[in-house]
C-alpha positions as CSV (number, residue, x, y, z in Angstrom):
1,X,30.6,3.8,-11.4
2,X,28.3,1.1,-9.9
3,X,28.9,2.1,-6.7
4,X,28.2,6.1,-7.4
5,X,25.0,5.1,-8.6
6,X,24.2,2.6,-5.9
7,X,24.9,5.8,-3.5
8,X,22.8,8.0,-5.5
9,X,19.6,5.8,-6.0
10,X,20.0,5.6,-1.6
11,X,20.3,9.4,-1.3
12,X,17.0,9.6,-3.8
13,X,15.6,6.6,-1.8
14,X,15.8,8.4,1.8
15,X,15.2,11.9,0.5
16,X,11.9,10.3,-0.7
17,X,8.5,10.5,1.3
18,X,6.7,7.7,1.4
19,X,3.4,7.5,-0.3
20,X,0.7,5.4,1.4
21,X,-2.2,4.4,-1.5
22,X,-5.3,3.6,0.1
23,X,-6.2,-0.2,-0.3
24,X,-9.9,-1.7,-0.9
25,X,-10.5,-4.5,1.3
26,X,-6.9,-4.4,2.9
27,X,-5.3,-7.6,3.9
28,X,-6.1,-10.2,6.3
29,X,-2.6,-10.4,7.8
30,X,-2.2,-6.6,8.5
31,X,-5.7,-6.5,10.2
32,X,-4.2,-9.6,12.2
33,X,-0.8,-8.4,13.2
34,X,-2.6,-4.1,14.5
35,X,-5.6,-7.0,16.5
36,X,-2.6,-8.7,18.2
37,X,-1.0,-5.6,19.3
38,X,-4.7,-4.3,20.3
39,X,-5.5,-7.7,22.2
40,X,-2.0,-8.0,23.8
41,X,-2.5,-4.0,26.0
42,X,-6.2,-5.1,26.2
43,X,-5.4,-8.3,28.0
44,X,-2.1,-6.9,29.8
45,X,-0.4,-10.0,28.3
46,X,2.8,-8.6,26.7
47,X,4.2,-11.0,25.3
48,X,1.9,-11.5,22.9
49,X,4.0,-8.7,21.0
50,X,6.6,-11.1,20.5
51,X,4.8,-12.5,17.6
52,X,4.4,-9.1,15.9
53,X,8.0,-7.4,16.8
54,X,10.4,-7.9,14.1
55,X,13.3,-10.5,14.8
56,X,16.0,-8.3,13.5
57,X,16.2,-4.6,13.7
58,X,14.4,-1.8,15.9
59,X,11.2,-0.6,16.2
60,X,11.2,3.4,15.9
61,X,8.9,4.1,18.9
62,X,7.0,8.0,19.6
63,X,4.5,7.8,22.3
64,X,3.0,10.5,25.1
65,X,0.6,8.4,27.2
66,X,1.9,5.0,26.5
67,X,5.5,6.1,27.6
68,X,6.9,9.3,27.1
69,X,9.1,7.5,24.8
70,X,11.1,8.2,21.7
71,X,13.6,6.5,19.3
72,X,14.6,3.5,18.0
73,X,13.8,0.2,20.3
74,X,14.9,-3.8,20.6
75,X,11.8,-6.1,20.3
76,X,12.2,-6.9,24.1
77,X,12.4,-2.8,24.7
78,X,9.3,-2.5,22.9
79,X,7.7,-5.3,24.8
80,X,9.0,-3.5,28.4
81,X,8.0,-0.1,27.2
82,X,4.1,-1.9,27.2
83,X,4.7,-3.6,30.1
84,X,5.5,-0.5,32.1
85,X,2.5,1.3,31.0
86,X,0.0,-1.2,32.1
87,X,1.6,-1.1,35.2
88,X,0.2,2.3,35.9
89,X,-2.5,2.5,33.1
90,X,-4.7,0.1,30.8
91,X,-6.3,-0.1,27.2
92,X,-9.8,-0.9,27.3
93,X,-9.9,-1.6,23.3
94,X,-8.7,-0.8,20.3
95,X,-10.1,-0.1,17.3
96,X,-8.2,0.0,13.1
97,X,-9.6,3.0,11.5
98,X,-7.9,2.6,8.1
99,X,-5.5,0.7,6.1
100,X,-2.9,1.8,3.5
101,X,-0.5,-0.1,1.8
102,X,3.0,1.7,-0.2
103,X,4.1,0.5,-3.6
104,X,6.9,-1.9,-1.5
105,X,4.0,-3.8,0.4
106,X,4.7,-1.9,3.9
107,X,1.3,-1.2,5.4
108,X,0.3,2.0,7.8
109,X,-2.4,1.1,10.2
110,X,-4.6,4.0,11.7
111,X,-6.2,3.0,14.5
112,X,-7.7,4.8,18.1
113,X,-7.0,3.3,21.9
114,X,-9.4,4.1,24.3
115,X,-7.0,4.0,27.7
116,X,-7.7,4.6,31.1
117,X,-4.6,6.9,32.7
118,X,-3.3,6.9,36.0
119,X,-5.6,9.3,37.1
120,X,-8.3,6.7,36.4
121,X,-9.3,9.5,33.8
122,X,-10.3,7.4,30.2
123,X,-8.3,9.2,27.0
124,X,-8.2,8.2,23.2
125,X,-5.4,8.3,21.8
126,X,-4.4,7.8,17.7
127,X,-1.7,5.5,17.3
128,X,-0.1,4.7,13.4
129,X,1.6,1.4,13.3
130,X,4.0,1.0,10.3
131,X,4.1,-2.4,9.5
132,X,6.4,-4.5,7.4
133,X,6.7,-8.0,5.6
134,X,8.5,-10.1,7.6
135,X,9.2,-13.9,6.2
136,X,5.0,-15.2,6.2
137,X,4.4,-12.5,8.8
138,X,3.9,-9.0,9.0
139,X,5.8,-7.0,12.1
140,X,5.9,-3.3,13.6
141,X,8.5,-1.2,12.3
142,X,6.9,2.2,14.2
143,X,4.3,2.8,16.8
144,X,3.0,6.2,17.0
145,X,0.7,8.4,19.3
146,X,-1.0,11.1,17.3
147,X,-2.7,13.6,19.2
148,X,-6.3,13.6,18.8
């Protein structure tokens, strides 16, 4: 019987969609972990991510200009998906537009790049960054371009 329910409270669980409630001031950390991944393109330094990617798991990864990429990446993937696109492109800044955090503590971070493409051509782009607790830090779980 335990297990039956333990299968149905998963099934509910994934069939769920999130809900992101917005948060007042927002958190400290969460503004700390989307700066680092900001200031690590800005910079062209890499592996600066390290600090942000999560130690176990995958990062779920959809991006246009900043790959083409899609699926489920390793924290060093993640780290040579960037590296590769600041071989042909960079980030000039980037900027949080808003905060939300779910009833579980997992934060969504909204926030705009301003890039310069290969072309030399400069582009914003939307990004969402999931983010999730991770021991006293918080990590990407998804980066993803949203068209603007």
């Amino acid at each position: 019987m335990n297990r039956v329910l333990a299968m149905t409270i998963l099934a509910l669980a994934a069939w769920a969609p999130p809900t992101w409630p917005v948060s007042g001031a927002g958190d400290e950390a969460v503004h700390l972990c989307a700066s680092r991944f900001g200031a690590a393109l800005r910079t062209g330094n890499v592996s600066e991510l390290r600090s942000i990617l999560p130690a176990r798991g995958k990062v779920q990864v959809r991006l246009e200009r900043f790959g083409p990429e899609e699926g489920f990446y390793s924290a060093s993937q993640v780290e040579a998906i960037f590296a590769n696109f600041l071989k042909r492109c960079s980030l000039e800044s980037f900027e949080i537009q808003h905060v939300e955090y779910d009833s579980k503590g997992y934060a969504l971070v909204r926030g705009r790049a301003r890039l310069v493409n290969e072309s030399g051509r400069r582009e914003e782009v939307e990004l969402r960054l999931a983010l999730q607790p991770e021991g006293d830090n918080w990590v990407l779980r998804e980066i993803r371009e949203t068209r603007r």
